[in-house]
C-alpha positions, 0 to 999 in steps of 0.5 A: 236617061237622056243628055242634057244638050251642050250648045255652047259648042256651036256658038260664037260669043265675042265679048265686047271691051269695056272701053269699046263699048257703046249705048244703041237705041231699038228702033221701030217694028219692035215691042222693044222701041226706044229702050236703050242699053250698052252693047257688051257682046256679039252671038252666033251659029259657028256655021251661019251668016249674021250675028246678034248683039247683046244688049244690056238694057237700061232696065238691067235686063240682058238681050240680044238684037238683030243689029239692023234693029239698032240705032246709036244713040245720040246725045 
């Protein structure tokens, strides 16, 4: 029988608190462009540069973003 995979051991979640939380736009050269969310948390490898953000988009969806894809919003 094989294992079932436990990758949450080489990950890094940082959740991000509700008072700091902020709205970003995705910017150009995504099928994603223009939707919006609020940032609720940062992932990673535990062994590897960089990051993605965590969006909790205005369509309720959830997903993650490079975060030179991301832009804040504006008013």
């Amino acid at each position: 029988m094989k294992k079932k995979l436990d990758v949450s051991r080489f990950l890094v979640i940082n959740e991000i608190p509700s008072e700091q939380q902020r709205r970003w736009v995705v910017g150009a050269g995504d099928g994603r462009m223009g939707q919006g969310g609020v940032a609720i948390a940062t992932i990673g490898f535990k062994h590897a540069a960089g990051y993605e953000v965590v969006l909790h988009l205005d369509n309720g969806k959830q997903d993650s973003f490079n975060p030179h894809q991301l832009s804040p919003e504006l008013p």
